[in-house]
N, C-alpha and C positions, 0 to 999 in steps of 0.2 A: 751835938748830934741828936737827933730827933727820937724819943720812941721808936717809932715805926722804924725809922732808919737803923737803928740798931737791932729791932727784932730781925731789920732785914739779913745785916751785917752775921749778927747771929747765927741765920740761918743757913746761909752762906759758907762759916766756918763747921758748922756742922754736916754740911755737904761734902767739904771738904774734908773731912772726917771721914766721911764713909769712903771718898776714891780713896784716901790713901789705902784704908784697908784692901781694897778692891785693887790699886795698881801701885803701890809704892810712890816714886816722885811723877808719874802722872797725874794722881789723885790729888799729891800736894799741889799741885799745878793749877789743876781745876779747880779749887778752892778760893787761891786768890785771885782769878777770875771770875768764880761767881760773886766775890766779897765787890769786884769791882763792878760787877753788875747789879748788887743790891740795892745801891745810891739812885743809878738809872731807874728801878721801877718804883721806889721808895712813894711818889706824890699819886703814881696810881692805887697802889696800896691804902692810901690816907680813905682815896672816896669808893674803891671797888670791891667787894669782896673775894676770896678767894673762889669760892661754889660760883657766885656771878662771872665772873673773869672762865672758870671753865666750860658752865655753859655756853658761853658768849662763841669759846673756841670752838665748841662742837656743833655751834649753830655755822659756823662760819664754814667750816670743814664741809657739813654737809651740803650747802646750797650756797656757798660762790663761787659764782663763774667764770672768775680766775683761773686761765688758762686751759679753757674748757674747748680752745678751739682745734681740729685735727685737720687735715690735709690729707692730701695722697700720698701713701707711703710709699717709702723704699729705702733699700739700702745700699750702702757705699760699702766699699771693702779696701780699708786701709793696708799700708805697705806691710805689716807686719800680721795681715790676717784679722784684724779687729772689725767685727761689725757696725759699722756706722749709721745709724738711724737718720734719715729726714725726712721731711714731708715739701711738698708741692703743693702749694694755692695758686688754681690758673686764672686769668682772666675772663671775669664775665662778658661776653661779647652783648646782654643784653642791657647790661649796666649803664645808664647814662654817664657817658663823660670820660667809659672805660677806653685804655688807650693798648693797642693791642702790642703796637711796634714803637722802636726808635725812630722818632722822625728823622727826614731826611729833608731838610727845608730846600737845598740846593739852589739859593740864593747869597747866601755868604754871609744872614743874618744868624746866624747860632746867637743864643746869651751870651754874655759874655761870660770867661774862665772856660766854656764849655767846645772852644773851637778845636781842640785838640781832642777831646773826646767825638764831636762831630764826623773828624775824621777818619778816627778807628771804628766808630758805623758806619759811615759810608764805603770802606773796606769790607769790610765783613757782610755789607748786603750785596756789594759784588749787583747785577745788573737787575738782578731781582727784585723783589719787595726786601724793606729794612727788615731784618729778622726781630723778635721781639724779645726785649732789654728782663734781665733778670736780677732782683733784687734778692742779694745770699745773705743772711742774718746771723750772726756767731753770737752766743751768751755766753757769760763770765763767767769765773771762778764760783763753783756749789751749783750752781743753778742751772738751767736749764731751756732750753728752746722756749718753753712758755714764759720766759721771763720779758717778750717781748710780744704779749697778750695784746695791749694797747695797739702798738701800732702794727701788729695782725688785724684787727679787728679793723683798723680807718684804710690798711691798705686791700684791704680784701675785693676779688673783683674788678683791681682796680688795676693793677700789677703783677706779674706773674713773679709769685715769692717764692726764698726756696727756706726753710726754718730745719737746723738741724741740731741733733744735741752732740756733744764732745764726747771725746772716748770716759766712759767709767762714770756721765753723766746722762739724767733722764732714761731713754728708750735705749741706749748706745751701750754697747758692750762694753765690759770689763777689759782693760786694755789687755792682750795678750802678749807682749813685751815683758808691760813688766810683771805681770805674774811668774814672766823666769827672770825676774830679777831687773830688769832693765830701767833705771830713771825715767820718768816721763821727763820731754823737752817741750818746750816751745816751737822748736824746730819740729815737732814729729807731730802736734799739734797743726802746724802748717800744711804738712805733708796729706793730713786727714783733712784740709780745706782743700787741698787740690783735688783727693779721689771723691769728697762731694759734689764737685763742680765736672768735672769727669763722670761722672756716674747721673745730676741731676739737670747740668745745664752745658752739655758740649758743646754748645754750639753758640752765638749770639755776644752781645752785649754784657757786662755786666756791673750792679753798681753791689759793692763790699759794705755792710754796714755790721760793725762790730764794737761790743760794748766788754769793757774791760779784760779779763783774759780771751776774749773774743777777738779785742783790738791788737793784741798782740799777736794773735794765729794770723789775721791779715797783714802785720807786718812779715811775721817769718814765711806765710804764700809769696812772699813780695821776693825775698830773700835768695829764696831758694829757684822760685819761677820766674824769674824780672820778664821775660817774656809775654808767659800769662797776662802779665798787669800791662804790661803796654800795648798790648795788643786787641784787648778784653774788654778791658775795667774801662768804663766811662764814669764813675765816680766811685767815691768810698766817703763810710762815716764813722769816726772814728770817736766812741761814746766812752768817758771816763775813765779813759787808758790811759797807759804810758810808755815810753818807748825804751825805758830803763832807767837805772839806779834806783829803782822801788827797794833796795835796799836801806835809802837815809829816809824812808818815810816814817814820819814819826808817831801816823796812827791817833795824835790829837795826844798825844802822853809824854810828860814832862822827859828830859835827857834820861835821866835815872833809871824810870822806869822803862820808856824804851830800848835802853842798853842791856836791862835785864832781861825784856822778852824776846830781845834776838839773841842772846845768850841762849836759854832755855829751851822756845817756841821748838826751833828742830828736832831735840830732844823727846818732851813734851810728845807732840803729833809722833814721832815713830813707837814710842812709850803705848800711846794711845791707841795705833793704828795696829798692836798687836792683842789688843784688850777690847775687838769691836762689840761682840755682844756684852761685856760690863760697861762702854761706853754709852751704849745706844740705852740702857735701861736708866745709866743715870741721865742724858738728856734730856728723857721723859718724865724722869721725879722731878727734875728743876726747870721745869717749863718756862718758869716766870722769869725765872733769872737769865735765862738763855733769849728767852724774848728781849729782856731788856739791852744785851748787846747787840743782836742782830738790830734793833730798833734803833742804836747809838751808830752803826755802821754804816744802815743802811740809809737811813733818811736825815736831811738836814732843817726841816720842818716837825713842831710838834706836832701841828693840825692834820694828822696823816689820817686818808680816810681803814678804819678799822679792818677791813676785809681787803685791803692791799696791802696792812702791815700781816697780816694771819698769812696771806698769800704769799707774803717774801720768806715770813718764817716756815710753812712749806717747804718752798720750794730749797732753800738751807739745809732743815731736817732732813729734806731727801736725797742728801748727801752723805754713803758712809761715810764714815768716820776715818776710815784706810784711805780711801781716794783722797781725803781732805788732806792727809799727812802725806800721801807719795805726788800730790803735784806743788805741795807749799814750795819745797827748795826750787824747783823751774823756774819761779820768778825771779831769785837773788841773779841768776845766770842771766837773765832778760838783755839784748844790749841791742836794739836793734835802730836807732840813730841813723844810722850812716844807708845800712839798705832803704828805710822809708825816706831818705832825702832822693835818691838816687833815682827811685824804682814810681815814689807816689807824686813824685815833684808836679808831673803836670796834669795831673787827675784832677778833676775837679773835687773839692773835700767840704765835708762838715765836719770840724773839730768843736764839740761839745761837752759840757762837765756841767755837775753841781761847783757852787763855788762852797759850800761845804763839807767836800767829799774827803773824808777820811784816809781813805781807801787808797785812791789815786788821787790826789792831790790835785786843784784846778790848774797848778802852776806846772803839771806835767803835760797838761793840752794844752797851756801856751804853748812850751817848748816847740811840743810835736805842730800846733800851727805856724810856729816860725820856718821851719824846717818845710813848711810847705807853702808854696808864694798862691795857690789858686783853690787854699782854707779860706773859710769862712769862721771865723772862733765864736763860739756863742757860749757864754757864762749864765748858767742858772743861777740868780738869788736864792736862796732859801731850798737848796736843795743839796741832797747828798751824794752814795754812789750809785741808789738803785735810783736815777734821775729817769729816768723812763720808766718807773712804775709813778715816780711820787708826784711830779709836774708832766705827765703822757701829751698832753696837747701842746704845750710847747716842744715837746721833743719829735711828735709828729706832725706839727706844722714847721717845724723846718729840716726834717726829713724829705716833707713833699716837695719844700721848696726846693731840695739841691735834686729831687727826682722829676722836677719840670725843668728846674735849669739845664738839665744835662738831657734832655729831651724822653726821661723814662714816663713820664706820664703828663699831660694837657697839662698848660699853664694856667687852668682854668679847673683844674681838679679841685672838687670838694670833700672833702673826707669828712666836713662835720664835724661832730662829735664823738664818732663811734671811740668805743673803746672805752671814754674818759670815766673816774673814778664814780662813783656814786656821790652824791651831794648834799647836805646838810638841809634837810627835808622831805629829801626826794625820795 
């Protein structure tokens, strides 16, 4: 082991020193967590300073415009009283190439996959003009509405979007369940995609695109509302999700270890989630260390542009510490197979993943494209689970593509660039 690596290693167990004082077996917890995270920043360490590395944050912090984008606000009001935060981006009507409505070709040439979608618009436009197609955006697990910056940005103008944050995340209240106690669900989760969709797009068309515990809220909508989706949904996209058993996910860590941290991890997070202001002042003494996992989880690329990795660790950080620990167990319960065969079967889909996602495993969006005959599966090389911050233009040129196929936007739509990461030079 290296020097530096052992200063890191070091430093780590001395971190882990002070949670213990601070929370007993949460602290020891944290420790060998950060010990596992000192290895990952170790070769930055070699060429960056410590004073440099914080400037660098506080420069990033102040002027990137990472998730700088807003909408028209509103809010939903979930079953159980919870405030639901979204916003609305309408369609520019001066926009070259802006597509206002679901086409309604009424020749019998649809795309193909998309004929069955066709005819859930030409229902819904009834004899009038096609009403215009709504694209509803769900973000994962920590994070938040703006975690889908990128393809905000390419679809702006272009499509009328609807971007919202989950209960206890971003803008969106504190879930009111279970502050008297109640588990959060995936199912209740779902429940909170329906009163968005209710409250921001009653009416029309619509295409679901959902990126990891995102993609599971659009299975439990599916679940609970099969109606909704066959009646609605002219496509969905299903980003770095899974459909269950995120239980045997091994997280990239040998048996051992893995069996250890599902042991512990429930423990651990509720330990933690009663310790938030000792938690929250230690995430900010171990910056670095904290970065280096969020950086191992999130991206499957080294080359990541700087101010999208600061940006992912944001948007993390702005995650209490309680929320993290009261929605972990919702996933082991995850089982939703059998309603996404039943309910997504003839939707037209984009099933996409990093093939090095952690996280959610790429071999979970096989599954789920198997399970659906009218998926498209598209496998990122070189990428992880936040795949739409790290490769955005691959994830929003074939976004656009299943929102022409399915006639949400001109086959002929250019998005460009917009969005895409900053560039070595530029």
């Amino acid at each position: 082991m290296s020097e530096s690596t052992s200063a890191n290693v070091a430093q780590a167990a001395a971190a882990g020193a002070n949670w213990r004082r601070a929370g007993g077996f949460a602290g020891a917890a944290i420790g060998v967590l950060a010990a596992g995270a000192a290895a990952g920043v170790a070769v930055e360490r070699l060429t960056v300073g410590r004073g440099m590395r914080k400037k660098a944050r506080l420069a990033l912090d102040a002027s990137g415009p990472y998730g700088s984008l807003r909408g028209l606000p509103g809010r939903a009001i979930a079953d159980d009283g919870t405030g639901i935060h979204y916003e609305i981006d309408v369609v520019d009507a001066c926009t070259p190439g802006s597509h206002t409505g679901a086409r309604d070709r009424g020749d019998g040439g649809e795309p193909h996959g998309a004929r069955a979608a066709g005819a859930r618009k030409r229902r819904l436009s009834g004899r009038g003009a096609a009403q215009p197609v709504t694209v509803v955006f769900s973000h994962g697990y920590c994070l938040s509405q703006d975690s889908w910056h990128f393809q905000r940005a390419a679809l702006r103008g272009i499509v009328r979007t609807v971007h919202w944050d989950q209960r206890s995340h971003g803008r969106s209240e504190r879930g009111r369940a279970q502050a008297d106690g109640v588990p959060v669900t995936i199912d209740q989760l779902g429940r909170d995609l329906k009163a968005v969709i209710d409250a921001a797009a009653p009416e029309g068309p619509l295409v679901l695109v959902g990126h990891s515990m995102g993609g599971m809220t659009m299975m439990a909508l599916g679940d609970q509302f099969p109606e909704l989706v066959r009646d609605r949904v002219v496509g969905s996209a299903f980003v770095g999700t899974s459909c269950g058993r995120l239980g045997e996910v091994s997280f990239g860590l040998p048996v051992a270890g893995v069996n250890a941290v599902r042991r512990v991890l429930p423990g651990v997070l509720k330990a933690l989630g009663s310790q938030t202001e000792l938690v929250e002042r230690g995430r900010r003494a171990t910056a670095d260390l904290f970065a280096g996992l969020i950086k191992r989880y999130s991206f499957g690329s080294k080359d990541v542009d700087p101010g999208v990795a600061r940006f992912a660790e944001r948007l993390i950080e702005g995650t209490p510490i309680d929320v993290v620990a009261e929605f972990y167990p919702a996933f082991t319960d995850h089982d939703k197979a059998d309603a996404l065969a039943a309910v997504f079967a003839e939707v037209p889909a984009l099933v996409l993943a990093g093939e090095n996602d952690l996280v959610t495993p790429s071999a979970h969006s096989q599954f789920i494209a198997d399970l659906l005959p009218a998926a498209e599966l598209v496998l990122v090389p070189d990428a992880g689970h936040l795949v739409m911050l790290e490769h955005p233009e691959i994830v929003t040129g074939r976004l656009t593509e299943l929102l022409a196929r399915v006639g949400a936007v001109p086959a002929d739509a250019n998005v460009g660039l917009y969005g895409r990461p900053a560039q070595p030079g530029s």
